[in-house]
Every structure is written in structure tokens, then in C-alpha cells.
N, C-alpha and C positions, 0 to 999 in steps of 0.2 A: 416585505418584512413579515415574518410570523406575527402572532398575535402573543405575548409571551402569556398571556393568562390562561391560552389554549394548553398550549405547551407544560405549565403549573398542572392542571389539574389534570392533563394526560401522565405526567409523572406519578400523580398522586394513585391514581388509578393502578399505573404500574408496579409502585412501591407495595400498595397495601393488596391488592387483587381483587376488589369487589366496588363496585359503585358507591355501597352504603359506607365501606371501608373510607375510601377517599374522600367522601361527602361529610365525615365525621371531622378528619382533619381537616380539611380547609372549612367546615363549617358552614357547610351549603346543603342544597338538597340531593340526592343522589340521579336526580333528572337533569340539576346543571353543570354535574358532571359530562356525564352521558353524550348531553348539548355540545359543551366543549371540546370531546374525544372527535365527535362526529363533524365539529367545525376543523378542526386540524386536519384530521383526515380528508375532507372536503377539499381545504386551502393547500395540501401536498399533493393531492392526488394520490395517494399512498395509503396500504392500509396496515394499517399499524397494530390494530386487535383483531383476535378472530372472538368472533362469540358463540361459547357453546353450551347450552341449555342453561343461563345464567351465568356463566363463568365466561370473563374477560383471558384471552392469553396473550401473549404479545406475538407479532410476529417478526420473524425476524427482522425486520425495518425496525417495527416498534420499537425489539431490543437497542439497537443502535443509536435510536434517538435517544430512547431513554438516558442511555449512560451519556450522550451530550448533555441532556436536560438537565441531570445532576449535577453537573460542574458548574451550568449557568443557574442553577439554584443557590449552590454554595457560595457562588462570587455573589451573587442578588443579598446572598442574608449577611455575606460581608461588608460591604455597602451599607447594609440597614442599619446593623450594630456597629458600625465608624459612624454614622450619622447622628444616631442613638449618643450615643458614647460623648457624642463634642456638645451636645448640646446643655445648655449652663442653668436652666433650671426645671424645677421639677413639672412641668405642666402635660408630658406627655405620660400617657398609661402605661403604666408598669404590671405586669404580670408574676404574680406569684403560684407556685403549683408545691402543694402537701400533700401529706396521707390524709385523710379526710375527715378523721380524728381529730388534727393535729391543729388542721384550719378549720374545724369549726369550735374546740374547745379552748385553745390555746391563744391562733391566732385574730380570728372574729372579734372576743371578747374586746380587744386591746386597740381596735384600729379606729374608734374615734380617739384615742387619744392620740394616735399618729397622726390625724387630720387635725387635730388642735394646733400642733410643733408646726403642719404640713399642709397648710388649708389648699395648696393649690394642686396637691395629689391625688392621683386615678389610679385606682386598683384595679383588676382583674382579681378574685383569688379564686383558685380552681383547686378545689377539694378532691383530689384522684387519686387512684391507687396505681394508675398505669405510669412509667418513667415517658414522661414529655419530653418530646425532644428541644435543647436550648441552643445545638447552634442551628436548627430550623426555625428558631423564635417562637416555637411554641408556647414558652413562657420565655420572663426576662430572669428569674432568680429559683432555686429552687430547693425544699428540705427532701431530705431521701433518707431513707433508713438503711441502706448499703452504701458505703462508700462509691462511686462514681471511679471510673479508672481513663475516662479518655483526658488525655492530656492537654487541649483545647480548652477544659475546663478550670478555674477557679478553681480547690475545693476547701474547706474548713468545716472543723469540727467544733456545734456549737453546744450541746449539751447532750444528755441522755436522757430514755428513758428507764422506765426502775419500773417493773413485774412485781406483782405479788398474786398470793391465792385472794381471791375476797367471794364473799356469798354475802346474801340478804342476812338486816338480825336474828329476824324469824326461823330464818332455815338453819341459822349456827347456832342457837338457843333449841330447839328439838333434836338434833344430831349431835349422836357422837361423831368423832372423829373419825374412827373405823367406817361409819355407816356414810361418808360423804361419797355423794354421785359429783362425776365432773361433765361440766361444757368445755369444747376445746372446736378447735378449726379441723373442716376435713382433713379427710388424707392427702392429699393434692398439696395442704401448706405443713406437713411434718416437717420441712426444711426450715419453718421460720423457726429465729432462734428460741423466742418464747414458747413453741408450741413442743419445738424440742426437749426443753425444759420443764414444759409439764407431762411428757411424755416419761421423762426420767422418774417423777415424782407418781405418777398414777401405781403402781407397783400391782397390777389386775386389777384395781377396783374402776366400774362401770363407769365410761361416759355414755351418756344420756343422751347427748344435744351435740351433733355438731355444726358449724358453720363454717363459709369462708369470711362471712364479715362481723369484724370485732361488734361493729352496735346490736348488732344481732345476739351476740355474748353477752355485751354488759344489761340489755335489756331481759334477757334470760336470766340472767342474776339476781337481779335485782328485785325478778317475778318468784323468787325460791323456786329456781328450777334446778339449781346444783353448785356447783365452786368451778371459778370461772378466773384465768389467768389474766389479769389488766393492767394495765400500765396505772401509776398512782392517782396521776389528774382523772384518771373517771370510777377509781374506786374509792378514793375521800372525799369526792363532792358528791357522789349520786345517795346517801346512804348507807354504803356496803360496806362492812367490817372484813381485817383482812383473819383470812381463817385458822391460817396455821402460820404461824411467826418462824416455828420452829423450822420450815423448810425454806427459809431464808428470802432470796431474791433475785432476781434476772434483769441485765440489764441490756438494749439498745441503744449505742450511739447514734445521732441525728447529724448528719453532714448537712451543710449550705455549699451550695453550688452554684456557678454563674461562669457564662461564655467570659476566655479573657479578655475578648476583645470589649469586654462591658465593664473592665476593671474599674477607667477614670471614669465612670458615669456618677454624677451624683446622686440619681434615683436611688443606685445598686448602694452607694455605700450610706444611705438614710438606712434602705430595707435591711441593708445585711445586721447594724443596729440593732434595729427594733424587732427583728427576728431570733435575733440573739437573747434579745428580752423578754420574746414569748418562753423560751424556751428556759429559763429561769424560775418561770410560773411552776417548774415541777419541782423544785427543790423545797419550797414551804410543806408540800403535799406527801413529800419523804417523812420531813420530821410527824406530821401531824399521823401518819401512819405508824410510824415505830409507837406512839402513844399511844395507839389504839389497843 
């Protein structure tokens, strides 16, 4: 009989194409990958990768196994989330995955109070920008700022966020209006809808600063490095006034997500809850914005 753990991380290997790749998702080191590849190979007699100057290929066996492996994966993580699913109280670890924003300003704040309601719950929360996969159980539930479209999924829409311009006092009390320099995300994220949005609004005047990540913006901002697009929650708590009112607002829906097969879990419907309640937290921070 195979060893299926062999078999696990020789897919992983396959899926992703790199040692370090594979080593990342299963959460090992990229030598017990490696380990693993070389035991399968061993215990088939088969060789399954060719290695070429650091690069894994498969060969054609490899191929073959592979697409077996994947169906004996998919039935594996069917199994786990049936298992998952039946069981009747909260004791085992739940995994959550957010924009990293989202879970450190949003959701963090709020999770001893879900241990008060839930004293015998186990979090995971994974602060990520990359889409985790849910029916490989990467996580158990998950917020995403694009709608989700595989139909395996759960999905509900639990609140939005709300864009404004905001800059430091300092740097909105010396500037006019005319003279504002903007921060904004490389070229690479023009597609995001907020970054579209200040793309519309910049009309030639100079960004300064760009970034691909938003903390990198708000901490620019808030140094008077220029006017900077943010979602409400970190432009009414850090300090920052928002700039120009007159060019309104932008907004992102926040979708929850979860395998259906985790529908009847109790964990999933605590978290979907009190997720629903982080995501609340932005509406105080509207009104206190339009006052500004």
C-alpha cells in the first residue's frame, strides 16, 4: 500500500512546481518535500520528476499519478469536512482567512469577546492576500473582496467597505487642494476597484509613492507623504482627515464564504456570526467620517 502522505506532498509538488512552493502549503520544510517525492519514487520504482537545474517536471508517469492523486485528495478533504461538519461542539480549530487589513483591524480586535460567548474555541486567523483554497481546507471560512463563483461554495454578502481620500492634518492644513501629491498601488493592481477610482480622480496631478500594500499607504499618509485612497476603519482611527469630500466615495463589498459541505457545522455558523459583526465595525466609521 502507498504511503498516502508520500503521494500528498508529491501532488503538492506537482500542483505548485517548486519545492519551496509545496513546502509553503503543506507547511513543512521544503527538504520534506523533497524526502517524500524521493520515498514514492523509491516505493514505485517509477520516476515520476525529472530535475532540471532546480526545476521539478513531471514525467509522464508523474502526470498520471498526479491526476489519480487529485481525486484521492478530493475524496480525503470530503471525508474531513463530513467529519468536521457532524461533529456537535466547538472544540476543534476553525480556520479563518482575510485580507490582512481586515483581520488585523477588524477581526483581532473583537475575538476575546468571541472566547467569552465561546471559551472552548480555536482559531487559526490567517491575515492573506492570496485566495486559500476551502475545499482543500486551507482554511474553514473565508472573507474575500471578489465574489467567489465556484459553486461547491457557500457564499453571502456581509458588509462593505467605504473608500475615501484621507491625508495627515498637517499636510491638509499647508496644501491646497490643487497642490495635493497622491499615494496609490502600482500598476500591476490598476484593476483594483479602489485604485480605479483614484485613477479617475488624479486628473495629471503627481503620485509620489506607489505601493502594492495598502499598510504601506496608510503609514505613508499618515507620515505627510501625500493623499492616499483607504477604506474608513483606518482612515478615522489612525488620525487622518478625509481630504476632499467633494469627490465622494468608493465602495467594496466583502463576501463570506465556506465549503457547503461545512454548512451544518456549528463552528461555521458561530464564525459566520461574529464575522458579520466585525464587519459592522465600519459603519460607525462612515458616519464619523462624513463629520469630519
Amino acid at each position: 500500500m502507498l504511503d498516502w502522505d508520500d503521494l500528498r506532498h508529491f501532488l503538492a509538488l506537482a500542483d505548485d512546481g517548486s519545492l519551496s512552493a509545496a513546502a509553503r502549503r503543506l507547511r513543512v520544510e521544503h527538504a520534506t518535500v523533497a524526502r517524500r517525492v524521493a520515498a514514492l519514487e523509491s516505493a514505485t520504482g517509477v520516476k515520476l520528476v525529472d530535475r532540471r537545474a532546480g526545476r521539478y517536471v513531471l514525467t509522464p508517469d508523474g502526470r498520471r499519478v498526479a491526476d489519480y492523486a487529485r481525486r484521492m485528495e478530493s475524496e480525503a478533504f470530503s471525508i474531513e469536512r463530513l467529519l468536521r461538519a457532524a461533529q456537535n461542539d466547538l472544540a476543534a480549530e476553525m480556520t479563518i482567512t482575510a485580507p490582512p487589513l481586515i483581520a488585523s483591524h477588524l477581526i483581532a480586535p473583537r475575538i476575546a469577546l468571541l472566547r467569552r460567548d465561546h471559551p472552548n474555541l480555536r482559531l487559526r486567523l490567517l491575515g492573506d492576500s492570496r485566495t486559500l483554497s476551502l475545499p482543500r481546507r486551507e482554511a474553514d471560512i473565508a472573507l474575500r473582496l471578489n465574489r467567489p463563483d465556484d459553486a461547491a461554495l457557500v457564499i453571502r454578502k456581509i458588509g462593505s467597505m467605504t473608500y475615501r481620500l484621507y491625508g495627515s492634518a498637517p499636510y491638509l492644513k499647508k496644501r491646497a487642494k490643487a497642490d495635493y501629491e497622491f499615494i496609490a498601488f502600482d500598476e500591476s493592481l490598476d484593476h483594483v476597484p479602489q485604485q480605479s477610482w483614484l485613477n479617475g480622480l488624479l486628473a495629471g496631478r503627481p503620485v509620489v509613492l506607489r505601493s502594492n500594500d495598502l499598510a504601506v499607504q496608510h503609514a505613508a499618509a499618515l507620515a505627510g507623504v501625500g493623499i492616499a485612497a483607504l477604506p474608513d476603519f483606518l482612515g478615522t482611527r489612525a488620525g487622518l482627515r478625509q481630504a476632499d469630500p467633494a469627490h465622494g466615495v468608493t465602495t467594496r463589498d466583502v463576501w463570506l464564504t465556506y465549503h457547503e459541505d461545512m454548512r451544518d457545522s456549528p463552528g461555521i455558523a458561530v464564525l459566520t456570526d461574529f464575522l458579520a459583526g466585525c464587519l459592522a465595525q465600519e459603519k460607525p466609521a462612515r458616519r464619523r467620517a462624513r463629520a469630519a
